[in-house]
C-alpha angles and dihedrals in degrees: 000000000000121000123264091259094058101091098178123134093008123141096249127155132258111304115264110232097219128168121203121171105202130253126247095254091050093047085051090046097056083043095054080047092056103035093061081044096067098039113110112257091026117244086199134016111221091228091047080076088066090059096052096056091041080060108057125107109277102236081046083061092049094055105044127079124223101283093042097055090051098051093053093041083050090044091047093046097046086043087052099051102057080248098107131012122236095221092049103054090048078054099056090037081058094051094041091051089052089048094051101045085059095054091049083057098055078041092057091046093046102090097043087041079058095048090057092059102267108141097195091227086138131092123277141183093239124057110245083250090058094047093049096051091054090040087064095045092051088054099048082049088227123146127287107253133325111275087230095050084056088055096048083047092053082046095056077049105059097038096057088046093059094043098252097118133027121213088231095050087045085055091047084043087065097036085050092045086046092060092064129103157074084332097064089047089054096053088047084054092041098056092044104053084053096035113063096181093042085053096046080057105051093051088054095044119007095195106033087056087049084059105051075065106052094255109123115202116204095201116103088236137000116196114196120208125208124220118204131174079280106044129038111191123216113191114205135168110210092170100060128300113310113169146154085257088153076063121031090022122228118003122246116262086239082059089065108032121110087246103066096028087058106039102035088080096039100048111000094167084058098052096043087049080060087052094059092252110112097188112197121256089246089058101091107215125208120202117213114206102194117224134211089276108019132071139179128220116188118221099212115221119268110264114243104259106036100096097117083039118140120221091261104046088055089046090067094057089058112084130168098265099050086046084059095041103247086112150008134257107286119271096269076215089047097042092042092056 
């Protein structure tokens, strides 16, 4: 029998090709993960996070989305380990509801104070993004602030107060995780399809080649898979959403939705079809389901007519989706036009 959290092989509907670029809070809340990650001796390992979703009840997992699994599988990991204390976070969550409901009231003042003549050249508490942003949800009418923003906040918290993160490092923790992305995965191909013995390397050791390249990869272990004119590669998670995300950034929201993480592993010809990448029947495709500690990474085929290609050029033909399998590196004619 598998857990309520493992999705594979389930009927489930299309994918739905959906796009989500992360909020600040959430982006806060991968680089917390990852700052108590590189301390020496870690606060936190990255993959602990995996247990702790894989933990929740499982009519708690239903309800949450994506973010909101992550930050209470974070609090319950850092509580049951002696890091944080649960009191104390429900008291600083206390603290932080009754800050920001002020702030909602002088949001809600604000355009009638400005009506009055009051330019707001003046100093506040709170910095003008902050205030816009309540300004717009006074007006919506839409609820304060997720209850689950306001616990990775308490974390944060907690952590700087003990010592174990510092605000600076939490700044260079977003920029880092920023950084990510499709980008950093093309550089990787790149390298590889002019480097044999780089190649030869990564395939080996995924991280341990990144490396010899100055690209640290957070993840316990990284295994890269090749496609070749036999094999096509399709990388899941139908546990949860384990992905390369040191090195391609945040996931897409299809990569975690019930739908791909279900049916990659039931009909993956379907769902690439889906995909726009119809694969023929003599192509035998593997399906890679990524683990707590172990996560896989395609390196896409070399187009036809790149041979004299530089680095950067072949950069430009790797994009996100051909690093995870639902597609191919991009035509060189079609890219260059």
């Amino acid at each position: 029998m598998t857990g309520h959290h493992d999705v594979g092989g389930h009927p489930a509907g299309p994918v739905e090709r959906l796009e989500a670029v992360p909020s600040h809070w959430q982006k806060r809340l991968e680089a917390m993960r990852d700052c108590l990650a590189r301390r020496t001796p870690a606060v936190m390992h990255v993959d602990e996070m995996r247990r702790g979703i894989e933990e929740l009840d499982s009519a708690l997992y239903a309800e949450l989305d994506f973010y909101q699994r992550k930050t209470l599988a974070i609090r319950n990991v850092l509580v049951e380990r002696g890091v944080l204390e649960a009191a104390e976070l429900e008291a600083a969550i206390d603290w932080l509801r009754r800050e920001r409901e002020k702030d909602r009231v002088v949001a809600r003042e604000l355009p009638e104070h400005r009506a009055q003549g009051h330019d707001h050249d003046h100093d506040h508490d709170h910095d003008s993004r902050d205030a816009d942003d309540l300004r717009g949800d006074a007006v919506s009418g839409t609820a304060a602030v997720d209850a689950y923003e306001l616990l990775s906040e308490a974390m944060i918290q907690g952590l700087v107060a003990r010592g174990l993160l510092v605000p600076g490092e939490l700044r260079a923790g977003v920029e880092r995780a920023e950084t990510a992305g499709p980008a950093l995965g093309a550089r990787i191909v790149a390298r590889a399809w002019i480097d044999g013995q780089f190649k030869a390397a990564l395939l080996a050791d995924g991280r341990a080649a990144m490396a010899l390249i100055g690209i640290e990869a957070l993840e316990a272990q990284i295994i890269v898979v090749e496609n070749t004119p036999q094999v096509h590669n399709l990388v899941v998670c139908t546990l949860c959403s384990c992905y390369p995300r040191s090195i391609l950034g945040s996931a897409p929201a299809w990569y975690v939705g019930k739908q791909y993480r279900a049916r990659a592993v039931r009909e993956p010809r379907r769902v690439l079809e889906e995909f726009g990448l119809v694969l023929d029947q003599a192509v035998q495709l593997r399906v890679h389901d990524s683990t707590a500690n172990m996560r896989y990474l395609v390196l896409p085929q070399r187009p036809d007519g790149t041979r004299d290609w530089p680095a950067g050029r072949l950069e430009a033909l790797v994009t996100r989706d051909s690093l995870i399998g639902v597609a191919r590196a991009l035509d060189p004619g079609v890219q260059a036009s």
